[in-house]
C-alpha atoms as a printed R data frame, in Angstrom:
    type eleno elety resid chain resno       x      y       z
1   ATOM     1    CA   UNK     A     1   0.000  0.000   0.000
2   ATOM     2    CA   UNK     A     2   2.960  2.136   0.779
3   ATOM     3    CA   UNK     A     3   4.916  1.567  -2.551
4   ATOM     4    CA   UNK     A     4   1.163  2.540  -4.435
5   ATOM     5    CA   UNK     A     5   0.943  5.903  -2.396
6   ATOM     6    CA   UNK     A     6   4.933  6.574  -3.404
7   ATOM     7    CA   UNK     A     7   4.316  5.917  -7.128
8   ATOM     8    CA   UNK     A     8   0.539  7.939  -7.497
9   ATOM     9    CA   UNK     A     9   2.712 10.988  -5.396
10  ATOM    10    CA   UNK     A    10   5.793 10.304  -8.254
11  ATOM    11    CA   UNK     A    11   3.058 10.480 -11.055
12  ATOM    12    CA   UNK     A    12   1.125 13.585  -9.703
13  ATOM    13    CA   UNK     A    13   4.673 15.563  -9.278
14  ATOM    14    CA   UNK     A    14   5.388 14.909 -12.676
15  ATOM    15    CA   UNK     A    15   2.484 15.606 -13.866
16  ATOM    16    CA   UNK     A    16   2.344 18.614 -12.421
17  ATOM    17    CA   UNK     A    17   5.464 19.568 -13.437
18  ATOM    18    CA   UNK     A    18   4.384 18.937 -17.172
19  ATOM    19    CA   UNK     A    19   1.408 21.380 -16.958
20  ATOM    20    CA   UNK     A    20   3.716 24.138 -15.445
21  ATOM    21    CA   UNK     A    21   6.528 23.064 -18.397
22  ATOM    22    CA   UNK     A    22   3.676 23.348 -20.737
23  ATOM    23    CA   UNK     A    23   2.284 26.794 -19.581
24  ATOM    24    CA   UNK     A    24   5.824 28.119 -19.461
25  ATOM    25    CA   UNK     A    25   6.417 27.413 -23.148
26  ATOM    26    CA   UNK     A    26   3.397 28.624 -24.174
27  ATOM    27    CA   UNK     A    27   4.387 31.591 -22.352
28  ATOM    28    CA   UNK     A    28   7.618 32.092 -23.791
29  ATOM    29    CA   UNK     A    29   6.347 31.501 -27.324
30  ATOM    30    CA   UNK     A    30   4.028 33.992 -28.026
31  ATOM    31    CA   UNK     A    31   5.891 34.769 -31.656
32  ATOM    32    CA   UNK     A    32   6.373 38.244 -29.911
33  ATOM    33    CA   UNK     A    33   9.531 39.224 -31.092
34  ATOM    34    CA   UNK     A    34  10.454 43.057 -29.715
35  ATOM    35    CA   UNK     A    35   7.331 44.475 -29.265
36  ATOM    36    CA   UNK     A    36   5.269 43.768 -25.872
37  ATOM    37    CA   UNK     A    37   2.046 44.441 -26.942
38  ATOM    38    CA   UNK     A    38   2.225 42.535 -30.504
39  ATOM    39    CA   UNK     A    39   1.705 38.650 -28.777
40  ATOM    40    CA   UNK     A    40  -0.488 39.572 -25.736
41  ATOM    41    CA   UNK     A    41  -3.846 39.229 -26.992
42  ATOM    42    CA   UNK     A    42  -4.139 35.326 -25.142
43  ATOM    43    CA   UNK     A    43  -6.681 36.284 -22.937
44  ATOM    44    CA   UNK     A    44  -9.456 34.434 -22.529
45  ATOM    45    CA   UNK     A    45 -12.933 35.324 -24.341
46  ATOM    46    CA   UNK     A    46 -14.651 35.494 -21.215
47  ATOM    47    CA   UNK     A    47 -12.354 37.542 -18.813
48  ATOM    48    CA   UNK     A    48 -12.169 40.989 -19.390
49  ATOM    49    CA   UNK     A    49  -9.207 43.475 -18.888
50  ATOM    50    CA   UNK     A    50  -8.999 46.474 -16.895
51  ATOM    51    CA   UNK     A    51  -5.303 47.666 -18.406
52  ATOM    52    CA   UNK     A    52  -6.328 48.600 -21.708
53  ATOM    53    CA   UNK     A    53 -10.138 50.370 -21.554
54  ATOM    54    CA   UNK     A    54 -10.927 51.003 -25.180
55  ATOM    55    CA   UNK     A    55 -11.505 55.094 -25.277
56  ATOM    56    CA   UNK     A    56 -14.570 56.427 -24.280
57  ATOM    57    CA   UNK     A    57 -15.849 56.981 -27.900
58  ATOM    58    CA   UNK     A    58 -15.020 53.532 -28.927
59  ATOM    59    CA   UNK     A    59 -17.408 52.120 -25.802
60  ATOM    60    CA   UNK     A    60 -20.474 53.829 -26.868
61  ATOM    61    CA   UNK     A    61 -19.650 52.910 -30.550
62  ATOM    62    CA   UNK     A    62 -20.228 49.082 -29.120
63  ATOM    63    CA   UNK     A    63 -23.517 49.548 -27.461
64  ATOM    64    CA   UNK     A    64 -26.149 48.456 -29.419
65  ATOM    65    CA   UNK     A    65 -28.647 49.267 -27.092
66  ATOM    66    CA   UNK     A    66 -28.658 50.983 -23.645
67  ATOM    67    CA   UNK     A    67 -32.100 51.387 -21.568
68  ATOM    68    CA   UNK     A    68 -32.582 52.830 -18.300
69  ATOM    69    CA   UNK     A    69 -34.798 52.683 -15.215
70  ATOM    70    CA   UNK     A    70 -33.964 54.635 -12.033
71  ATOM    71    CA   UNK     A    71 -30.615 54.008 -11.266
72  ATOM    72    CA   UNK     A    72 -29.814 50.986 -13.518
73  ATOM    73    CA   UNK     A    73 -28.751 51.356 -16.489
74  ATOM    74    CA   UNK     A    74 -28.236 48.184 -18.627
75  ATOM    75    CA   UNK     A    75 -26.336 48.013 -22.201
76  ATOM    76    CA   UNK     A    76 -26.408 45.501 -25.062
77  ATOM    77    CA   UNK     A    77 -22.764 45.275 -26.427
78  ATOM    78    CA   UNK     A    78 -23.287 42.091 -28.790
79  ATOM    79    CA   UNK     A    79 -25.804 40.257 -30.027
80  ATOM    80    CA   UNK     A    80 -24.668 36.960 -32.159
81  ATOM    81    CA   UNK     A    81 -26.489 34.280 -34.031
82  ATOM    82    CA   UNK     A    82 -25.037 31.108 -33.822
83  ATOM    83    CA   UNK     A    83 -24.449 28.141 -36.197
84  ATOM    84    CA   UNK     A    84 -25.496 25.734 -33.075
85  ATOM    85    CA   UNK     A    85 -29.432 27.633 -33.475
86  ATOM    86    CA   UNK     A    86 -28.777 30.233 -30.182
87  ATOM    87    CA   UNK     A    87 -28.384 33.735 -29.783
88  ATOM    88    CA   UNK     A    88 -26.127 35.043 -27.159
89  ATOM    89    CA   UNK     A    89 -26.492 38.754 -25.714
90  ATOM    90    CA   UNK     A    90 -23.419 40.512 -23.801
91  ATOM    91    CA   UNK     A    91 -23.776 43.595 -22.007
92  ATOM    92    CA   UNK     A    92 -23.050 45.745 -18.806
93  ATOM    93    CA   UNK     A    93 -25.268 46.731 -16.276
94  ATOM    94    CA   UNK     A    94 -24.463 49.887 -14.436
95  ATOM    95    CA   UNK     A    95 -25.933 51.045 -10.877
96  ATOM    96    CA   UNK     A    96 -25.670 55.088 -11.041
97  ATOM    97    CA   UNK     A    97 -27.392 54.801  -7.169
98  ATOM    98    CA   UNK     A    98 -26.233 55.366  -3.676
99  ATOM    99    CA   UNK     A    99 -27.411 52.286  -2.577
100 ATOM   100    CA   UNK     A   100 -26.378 48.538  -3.697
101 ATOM   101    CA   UNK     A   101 -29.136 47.078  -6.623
102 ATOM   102    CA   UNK     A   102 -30.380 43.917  -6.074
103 ATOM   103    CA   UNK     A   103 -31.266 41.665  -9.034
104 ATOM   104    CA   UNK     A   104 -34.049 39.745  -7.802
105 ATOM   105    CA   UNK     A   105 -36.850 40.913 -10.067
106 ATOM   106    CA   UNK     A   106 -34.834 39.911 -13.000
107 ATOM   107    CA   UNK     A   107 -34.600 36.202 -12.667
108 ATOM   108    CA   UNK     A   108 -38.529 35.684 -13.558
109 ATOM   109    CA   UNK     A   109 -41.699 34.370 -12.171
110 ATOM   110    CA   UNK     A   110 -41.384 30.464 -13.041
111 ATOM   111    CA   UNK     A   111 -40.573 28.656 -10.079
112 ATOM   112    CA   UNK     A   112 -38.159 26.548 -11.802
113 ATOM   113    CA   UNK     A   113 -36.047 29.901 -12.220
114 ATOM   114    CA   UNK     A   114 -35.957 30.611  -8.312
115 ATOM   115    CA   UNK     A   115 -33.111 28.214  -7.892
116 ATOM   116    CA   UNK     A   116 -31.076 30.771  -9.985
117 ATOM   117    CA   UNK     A   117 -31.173 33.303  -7.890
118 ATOM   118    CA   UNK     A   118 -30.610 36.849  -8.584
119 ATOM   119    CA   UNK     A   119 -29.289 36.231 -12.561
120 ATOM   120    CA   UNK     A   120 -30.524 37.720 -15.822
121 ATOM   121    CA   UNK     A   121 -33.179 34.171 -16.062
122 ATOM   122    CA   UNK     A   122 -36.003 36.511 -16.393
123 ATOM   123    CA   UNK     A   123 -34.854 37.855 -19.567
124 ATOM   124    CA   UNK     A   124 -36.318 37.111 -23.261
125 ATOM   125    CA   UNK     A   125 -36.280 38.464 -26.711
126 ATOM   126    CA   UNK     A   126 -39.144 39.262 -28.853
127 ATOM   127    CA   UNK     A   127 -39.597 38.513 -32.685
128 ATOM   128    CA   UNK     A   128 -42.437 41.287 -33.630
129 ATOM   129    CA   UNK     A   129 -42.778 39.676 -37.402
130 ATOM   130    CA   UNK     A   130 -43.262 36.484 -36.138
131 ATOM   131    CA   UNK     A   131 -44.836 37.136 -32.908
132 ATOM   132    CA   UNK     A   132 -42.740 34.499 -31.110
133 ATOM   133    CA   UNK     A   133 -41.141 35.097 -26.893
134 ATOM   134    CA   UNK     A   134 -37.966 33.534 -26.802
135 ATOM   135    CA   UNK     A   135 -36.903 32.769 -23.090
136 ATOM   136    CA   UNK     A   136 -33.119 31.979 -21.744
137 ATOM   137    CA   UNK     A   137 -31.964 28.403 -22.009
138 ATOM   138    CA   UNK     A   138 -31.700 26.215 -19.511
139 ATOM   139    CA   UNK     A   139 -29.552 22.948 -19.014
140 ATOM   140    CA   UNK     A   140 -31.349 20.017 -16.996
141 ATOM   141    CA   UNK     A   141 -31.616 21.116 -13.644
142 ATOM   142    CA   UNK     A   142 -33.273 24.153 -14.448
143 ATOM   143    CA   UNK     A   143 -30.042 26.411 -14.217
144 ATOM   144    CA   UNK     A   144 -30.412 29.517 -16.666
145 ATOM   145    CA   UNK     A   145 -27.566 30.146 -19.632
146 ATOM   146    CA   UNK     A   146 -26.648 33.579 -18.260
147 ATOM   147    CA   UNK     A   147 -24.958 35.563 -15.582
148 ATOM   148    CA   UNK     A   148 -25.602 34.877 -11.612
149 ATOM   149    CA   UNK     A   149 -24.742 38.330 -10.097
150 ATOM   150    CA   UNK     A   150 -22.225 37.246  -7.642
151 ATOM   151    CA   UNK     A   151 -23.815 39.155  -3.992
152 ATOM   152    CA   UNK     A   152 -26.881 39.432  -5.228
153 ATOM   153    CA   UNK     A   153 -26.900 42.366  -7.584
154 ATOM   154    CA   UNK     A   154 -24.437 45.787  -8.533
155 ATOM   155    CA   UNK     A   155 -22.720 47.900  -5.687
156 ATOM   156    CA   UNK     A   156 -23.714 51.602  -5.750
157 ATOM   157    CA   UNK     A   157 -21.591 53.903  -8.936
158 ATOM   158    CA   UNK     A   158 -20.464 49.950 -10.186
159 ATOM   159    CA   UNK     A   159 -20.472 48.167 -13.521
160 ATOM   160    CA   UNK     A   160 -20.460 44.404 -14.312
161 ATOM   161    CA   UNK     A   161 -20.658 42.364 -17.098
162 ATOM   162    CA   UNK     A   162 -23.720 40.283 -17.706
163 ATOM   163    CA   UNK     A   163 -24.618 37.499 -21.145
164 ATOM   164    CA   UNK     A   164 -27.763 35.454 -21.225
165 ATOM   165    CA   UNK     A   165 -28.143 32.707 -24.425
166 ATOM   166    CA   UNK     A   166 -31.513 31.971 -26.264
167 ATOM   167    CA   UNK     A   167 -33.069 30.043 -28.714
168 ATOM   168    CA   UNK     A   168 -32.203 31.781 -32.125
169 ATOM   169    CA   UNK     A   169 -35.223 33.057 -34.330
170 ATOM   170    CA   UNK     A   170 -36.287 32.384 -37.462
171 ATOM   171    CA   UNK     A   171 -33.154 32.720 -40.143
172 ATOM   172    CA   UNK     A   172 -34.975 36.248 -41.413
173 ATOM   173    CA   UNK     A   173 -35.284 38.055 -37.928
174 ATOM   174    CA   UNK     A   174 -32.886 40.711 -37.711
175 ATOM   175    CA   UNK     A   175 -34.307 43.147 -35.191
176 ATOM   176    CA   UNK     A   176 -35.631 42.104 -31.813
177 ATOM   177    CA   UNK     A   177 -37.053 43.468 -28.704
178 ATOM   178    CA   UNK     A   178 -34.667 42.618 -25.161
179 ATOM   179    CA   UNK     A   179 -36.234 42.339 -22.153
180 ATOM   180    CA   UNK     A   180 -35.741 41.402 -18.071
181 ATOM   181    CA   UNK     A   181 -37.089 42.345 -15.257
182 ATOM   182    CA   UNK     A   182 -39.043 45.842 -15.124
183 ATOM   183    CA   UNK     A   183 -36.479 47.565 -17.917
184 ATOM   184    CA   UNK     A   184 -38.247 48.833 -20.885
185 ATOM   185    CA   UNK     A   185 -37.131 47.082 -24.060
186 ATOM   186    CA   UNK     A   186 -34.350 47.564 -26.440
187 ATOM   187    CA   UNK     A   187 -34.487 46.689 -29.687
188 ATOM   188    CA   UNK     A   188 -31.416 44.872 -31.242
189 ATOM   189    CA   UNK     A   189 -30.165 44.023 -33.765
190 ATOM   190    CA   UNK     A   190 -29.076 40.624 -34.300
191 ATOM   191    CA   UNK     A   191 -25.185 39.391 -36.165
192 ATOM   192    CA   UNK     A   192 -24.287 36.495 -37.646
193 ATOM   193    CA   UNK     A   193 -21.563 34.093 -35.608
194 ATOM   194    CA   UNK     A   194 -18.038 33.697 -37.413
């Protein structure tokens, strides 16, 4: 039992020492060559960096659609069609209050939803041609496709990031209508995926 304990530690080491090895060379070979900011762009699509804020022009450029009610304001940054038949919807959400926002109201009435807590599961898009609601996806257990705000919601004079994934409309629909909780709509308009 000893000598199997002593060889699984052995095996772990090493492989642990070939995922650092393999992170450090991936490092290192960026294709870089003198200039710092040329083979940096390895971030991953989902994490979003503080250094390098695009200008302030450049931000509003990307908003597709920003709506507003009291002290929240919420933006629609992307909205892309998928080849797998899903639409997903980025965006910020901004609390311009004094106090901390909580998301509750936005994560709908079905009781299935409750188990999300307070998350952007309320939300749905509108086709007006083809008079069709399309509501977030879910996986098996009922868990939405979109942000959980971590704490419940946005601190007061705070910004986060929020995405929410539906079922795409009809090949035609280009424009629809973005809802969640008691925000008026914003109409969209719709990309296709690369």
């Amino acid at each position: 039992m000893k000598l199997l304990r002593t060889a699984t530690g052995r095996t772990m080491g090493a492989a642990a020492l070939a995922a650092g090895l393999l992170v450090v060379s991936t490092g290192c070979s960026s294709g870089g060559g003198d200039d710092p900011d040329k083979g940096s762009s390895a971030s991953s699509p989902g994490k979003r960096t503080e250094d390098k804020a695009p200008p302030k022009d450049e931000q509003e450029a990307a908003v597709l659609a920003e709506v507003k009610s009291g002290d929240i304001s919420l933006a629609v940054t992307s909205a892309v069609r998928d080849e797998g038949g899903f639409v997903t919807l980025n965006g910020t959400v901004t609390n311009n209050g004094g106090e901390f926002w909580m998301a509750g109201d936005w994560r709908g009435d079905e009781s299935e939803l409750n188990g999300n807590g307070p998350s952007m599961a309320g939300a749905s898009l509108v086709d007006s041609k083809a008079k069709k609601k399309y509501l977030v996806l879910r996986d098996t257990e009922g868990r939405c496709l979109c942000t959980k705000f971590e704490g419940g919601g946005v601190d007061s004079g705070k910004t986060t990031d929020w995405y929410a994934q539906f079922p795409a409309p009809s090949g035609d629909a280009t424009e629809v209508k973005f809802q969640v909780g008691s925000m008026p709509p914003a109409t969209i308009q719709l990309s296709a995926g690369e």
